[in-house]
C-alpha atoms as one frame of an Amber mdcrd trajectory, in Angstrom:
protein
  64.103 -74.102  19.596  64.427 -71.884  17.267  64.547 -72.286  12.879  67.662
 -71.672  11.516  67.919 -69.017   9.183  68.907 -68.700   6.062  72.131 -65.620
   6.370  73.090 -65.374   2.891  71.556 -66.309  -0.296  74.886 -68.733  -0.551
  73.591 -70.657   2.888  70.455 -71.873   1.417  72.028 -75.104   1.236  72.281
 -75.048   4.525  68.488 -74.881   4.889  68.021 -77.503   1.798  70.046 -79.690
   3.328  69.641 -79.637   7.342  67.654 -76.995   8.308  63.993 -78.203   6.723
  62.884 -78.957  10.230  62.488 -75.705  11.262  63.443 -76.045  14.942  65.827
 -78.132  16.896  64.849 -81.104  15.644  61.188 -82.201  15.108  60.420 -85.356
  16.822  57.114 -86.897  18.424  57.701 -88.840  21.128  55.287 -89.096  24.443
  55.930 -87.824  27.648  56.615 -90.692  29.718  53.798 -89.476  32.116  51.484
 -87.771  30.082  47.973 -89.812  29.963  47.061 -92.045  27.103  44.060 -93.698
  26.520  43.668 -96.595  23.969  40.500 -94.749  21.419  39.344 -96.868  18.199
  42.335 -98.682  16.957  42.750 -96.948  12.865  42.605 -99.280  10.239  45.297
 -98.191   8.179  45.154 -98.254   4.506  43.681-101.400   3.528  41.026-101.419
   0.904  42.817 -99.554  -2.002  46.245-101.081  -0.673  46.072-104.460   0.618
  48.292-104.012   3.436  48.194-102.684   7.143  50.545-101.055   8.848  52.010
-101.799  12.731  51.829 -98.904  15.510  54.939 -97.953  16.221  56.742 -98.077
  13.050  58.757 -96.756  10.356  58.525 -97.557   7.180  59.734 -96.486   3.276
  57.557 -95.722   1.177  58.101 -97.956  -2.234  58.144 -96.462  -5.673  54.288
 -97.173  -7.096  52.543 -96.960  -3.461  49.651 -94.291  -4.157  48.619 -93.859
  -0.159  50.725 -90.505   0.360  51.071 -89.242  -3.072  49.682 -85.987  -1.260
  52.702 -85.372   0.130  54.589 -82.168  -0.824  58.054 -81.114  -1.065  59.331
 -77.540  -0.688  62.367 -76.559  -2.801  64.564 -73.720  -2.294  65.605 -73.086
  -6.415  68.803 -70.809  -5.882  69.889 -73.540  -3.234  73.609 -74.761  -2.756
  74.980 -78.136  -2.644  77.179 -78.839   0.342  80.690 -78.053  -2.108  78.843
 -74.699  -2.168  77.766 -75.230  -5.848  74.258 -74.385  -7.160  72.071 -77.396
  -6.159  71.924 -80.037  -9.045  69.037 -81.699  -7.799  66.044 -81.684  -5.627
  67.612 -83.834  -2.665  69.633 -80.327  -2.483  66.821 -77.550  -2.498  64.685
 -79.626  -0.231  64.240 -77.961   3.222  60.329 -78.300   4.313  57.113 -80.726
   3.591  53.516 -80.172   2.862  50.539 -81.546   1.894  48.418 -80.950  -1.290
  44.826 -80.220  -0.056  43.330 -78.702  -2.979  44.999 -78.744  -6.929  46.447
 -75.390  -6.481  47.077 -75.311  -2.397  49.903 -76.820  -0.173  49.834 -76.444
   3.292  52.931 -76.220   5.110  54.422 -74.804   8.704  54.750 -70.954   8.859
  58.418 -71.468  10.368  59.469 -73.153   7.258  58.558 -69.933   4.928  59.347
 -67.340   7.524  62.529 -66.279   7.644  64.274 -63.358   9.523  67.018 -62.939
   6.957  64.039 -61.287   4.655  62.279 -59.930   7.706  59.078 -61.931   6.820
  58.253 -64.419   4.143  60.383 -65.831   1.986  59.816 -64.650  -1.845  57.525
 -66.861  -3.744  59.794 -66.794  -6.885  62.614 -68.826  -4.944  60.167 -72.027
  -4.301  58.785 -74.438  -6.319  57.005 -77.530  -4.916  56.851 -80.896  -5.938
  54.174 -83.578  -5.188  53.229 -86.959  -5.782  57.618 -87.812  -5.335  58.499
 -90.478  -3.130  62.375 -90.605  -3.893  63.347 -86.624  -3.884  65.995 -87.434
  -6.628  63.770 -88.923  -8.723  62.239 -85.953 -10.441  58.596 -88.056 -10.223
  55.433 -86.369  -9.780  54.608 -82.996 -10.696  56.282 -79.795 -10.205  55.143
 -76.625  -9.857  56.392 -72.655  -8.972  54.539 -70.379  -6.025  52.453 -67.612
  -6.556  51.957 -66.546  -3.660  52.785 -67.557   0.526  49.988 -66.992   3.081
  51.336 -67.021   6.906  49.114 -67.198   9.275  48.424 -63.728  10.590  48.880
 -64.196  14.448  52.005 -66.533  13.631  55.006 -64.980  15.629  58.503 -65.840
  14.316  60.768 -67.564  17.683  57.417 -69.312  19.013  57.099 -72.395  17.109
  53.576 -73.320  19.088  51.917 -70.497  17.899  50.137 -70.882  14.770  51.950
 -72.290  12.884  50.596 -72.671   9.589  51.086 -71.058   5.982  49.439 -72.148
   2.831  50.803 -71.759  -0.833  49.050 -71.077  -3.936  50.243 -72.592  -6.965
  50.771 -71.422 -10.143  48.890 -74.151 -12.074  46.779 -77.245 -10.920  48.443
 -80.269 -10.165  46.263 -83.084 -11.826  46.479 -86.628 -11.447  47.149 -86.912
  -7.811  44.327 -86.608  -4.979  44.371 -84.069  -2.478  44.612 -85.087   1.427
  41.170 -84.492   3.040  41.066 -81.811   5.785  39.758 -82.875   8.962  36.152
 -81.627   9.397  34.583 -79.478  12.568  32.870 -82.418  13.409  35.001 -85.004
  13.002  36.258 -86.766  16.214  40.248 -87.337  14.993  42.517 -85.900  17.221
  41.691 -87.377  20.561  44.042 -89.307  23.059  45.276 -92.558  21.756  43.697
 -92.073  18.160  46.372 -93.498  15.879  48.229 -91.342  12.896  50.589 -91.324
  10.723  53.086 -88.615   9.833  55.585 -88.725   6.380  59.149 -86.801   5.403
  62.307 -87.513   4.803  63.595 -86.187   7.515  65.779 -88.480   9.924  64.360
 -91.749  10.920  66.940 -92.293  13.817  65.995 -91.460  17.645  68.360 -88.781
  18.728  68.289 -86.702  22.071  68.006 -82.708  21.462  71.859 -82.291  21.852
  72.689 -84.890  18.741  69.923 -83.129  16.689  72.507 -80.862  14.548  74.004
 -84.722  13.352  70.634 -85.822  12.043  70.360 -85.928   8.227  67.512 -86.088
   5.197  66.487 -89.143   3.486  65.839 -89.496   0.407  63.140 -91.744   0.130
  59.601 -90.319   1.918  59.447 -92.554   4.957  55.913 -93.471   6.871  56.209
 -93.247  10.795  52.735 -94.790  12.558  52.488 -93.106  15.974  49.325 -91.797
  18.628  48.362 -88.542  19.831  48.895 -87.894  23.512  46.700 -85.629  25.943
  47.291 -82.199  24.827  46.919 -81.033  27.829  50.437 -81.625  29.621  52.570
 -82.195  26.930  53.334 -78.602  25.797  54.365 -77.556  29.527  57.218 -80.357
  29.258  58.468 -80.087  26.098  58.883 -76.348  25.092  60.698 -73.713  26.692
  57.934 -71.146  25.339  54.823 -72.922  25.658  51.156 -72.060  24.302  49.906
 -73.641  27.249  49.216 -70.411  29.082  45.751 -69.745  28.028  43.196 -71.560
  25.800  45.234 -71.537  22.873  46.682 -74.944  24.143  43.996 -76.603  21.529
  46.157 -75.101  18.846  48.503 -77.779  18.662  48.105 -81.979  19.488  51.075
 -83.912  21.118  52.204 -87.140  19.545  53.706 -90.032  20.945  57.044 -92.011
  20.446  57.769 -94.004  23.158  58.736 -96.486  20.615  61.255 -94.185  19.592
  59.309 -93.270  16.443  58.213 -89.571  15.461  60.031 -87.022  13.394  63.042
 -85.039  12.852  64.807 -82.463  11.269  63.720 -82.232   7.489  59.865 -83.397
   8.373  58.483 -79.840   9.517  55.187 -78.320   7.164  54.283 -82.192   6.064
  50.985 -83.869   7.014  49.740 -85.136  10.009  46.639 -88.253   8.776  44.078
 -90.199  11.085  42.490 -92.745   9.265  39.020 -92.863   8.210  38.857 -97.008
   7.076  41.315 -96.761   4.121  41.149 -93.102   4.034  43.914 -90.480   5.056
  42.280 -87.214   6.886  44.995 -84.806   7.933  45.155 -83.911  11.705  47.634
 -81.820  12.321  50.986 -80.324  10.346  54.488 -81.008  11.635  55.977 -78.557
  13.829  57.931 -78.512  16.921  59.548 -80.680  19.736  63.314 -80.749  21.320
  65.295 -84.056  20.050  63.826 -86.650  17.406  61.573 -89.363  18.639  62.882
 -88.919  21.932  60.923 -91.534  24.134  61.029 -88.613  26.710  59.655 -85.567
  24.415  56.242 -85.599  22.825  56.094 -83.805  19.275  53.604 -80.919  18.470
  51.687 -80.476  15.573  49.705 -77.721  14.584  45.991 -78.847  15.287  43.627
 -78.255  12.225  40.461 -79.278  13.948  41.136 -76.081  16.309  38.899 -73.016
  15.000  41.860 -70.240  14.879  44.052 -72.509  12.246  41.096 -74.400  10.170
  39.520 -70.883   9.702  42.622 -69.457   7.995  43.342 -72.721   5.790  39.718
 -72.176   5.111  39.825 -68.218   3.796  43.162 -69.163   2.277  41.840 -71.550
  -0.124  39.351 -69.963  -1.631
């Protein structure tokens, strides 16, 4: 359960290319027994889109579709391709997701940015992000370097649960494309059975936690349409270190894949959305589970409507 580090500056391909999950494979997939109860069915994007989507699903995003232009990729710059040649393109220095929730803030996962090879945070200089990119190839959207990494200060490197959260300042605006709305204290999102959807390009296959090191990245940003599960139980079955020991249990929310959807290895730091009509409203950020969409495993995402993580997104945006 554990990220993979980065050893060398030469392995950073190794995190580019396989590692941007963070842990053994993210997934979100429901405990076969843990309760679920049905909620308001979301709408999906309709209004600005024309189109619905089916729970349960995957889906690529096309070239030209505007709904997740929020998305962020993380990019390791001094990266190597898998010939062990410095990365030629951004399919290569890709290793974690993130959302845009402000012009010159991503949120990602902590795990992604902290790494024990440089005893903390990785240095800002060695990322750049890009946003508003559906195909990571493509070189679409807009791209832009780190100032500086924020981890969450009671994060703890080795337990994934534990808030895991980071934000990164940019070091210009990013114009043009629409920041994800934050879920508000008031807002009633993250319930049992309310429907979400969760983006990457991380591995779109089901795969049990043993076949997790033979998942691989897509290149095209896929959509996976999913539930939360009761928070509750889900931690207890899932992790080997769980958070589920005390009242910090409302730190994370449990998805659902009994339809063998979720996500995997590559889709850690990117956003978690509810739907508000046509409207994204991130939830949660990817995190942790053992396998990828592994009927038997729910996935964890770090909550943001729990008080501990929305108050540090909060004081880090400012």
């Amino acid at each position: 359960m554990q990220v993979r580090r980065m050893i060398l500056l030469a392995t950073l391909v190794v995190l580019a290319a396989a590692c941007g999950s963070g842990a053994e494979g993210r997934s979100a997939a429901a405990s076969t027994t843990a309760p679920v109860t049905t909620g308001p069915a979301a709408t999906g994007p309709t209004t600005t889109t024309a189109r619905t989507f089916e729970y349960g699903t995957v889906e690529d995003v096309h070239d030209g579709d505007r709904t997740y232009r929020y998305q962020a990729a993380l990019l390791v710059i001094p990266a190597l391709d898998a010939s062990g040649q410095r990365a030629s393109n951004d399919f290569d220095r890709f290793f974690c997701g993130g959302s845009l929730v402000d012009a010159r803030h991503v949120l990602t996962a902590a795990h992604c940015v902290d790494q024990e090879q440089f005893g903390g945070v990785l240095p800002a200089s060695y990322l750049r992000v890009a946003v508003g990119r559906t195909v990571l190839r493509s070189g679409a959207g807009a791209l832009r370097a780190v100032r500086t990494i924020s981890v969450h200060p009671r994060y703890r490197r080795g337990n994934d649960l534990g808030y895991d959260v980071a934000v990164l300042t940019l070091t210009a605006p990013v114009t043009g494309i629409e920041p994800v709305a934050l879920v508000g204290p008031d807002d009633d999102l993250t319930f049992a059975g309310q429907r979400v959807t969760l983006t990457g390009w991380g591995d779109a296959e089901s795969r049990k936690p043993g076949q997790v090191e033979r998942s691989r990245l897509r290149n095209r940003l896929k959509a996976a349409h999913t539930s939360i599960v009761s928070t509750v139980t889900c931690p207890w079955k899932v992790l080997e270190n769980p958070v589920g020991r005390d009242p910090s249990v409302e730190l994370v929310v449990c998805l659902r894949t009994g339809e063998r959807v979720g996500f995997c290895r590559g889709d850690s730091g990117g956003p978690v959305v509810a739907w508000v009509g046509d409207r994204p409203v991130q939830v949660g950020v990817i995190n942790a589970a053992r396998g990828c969409s592994d009927p038997s495993l729910p996935g964890v995402v770090a909550n943001l409507a729990s008080p501990p993580i929305r108050s540090f997104v909060d004081k880090a945006l400012r």
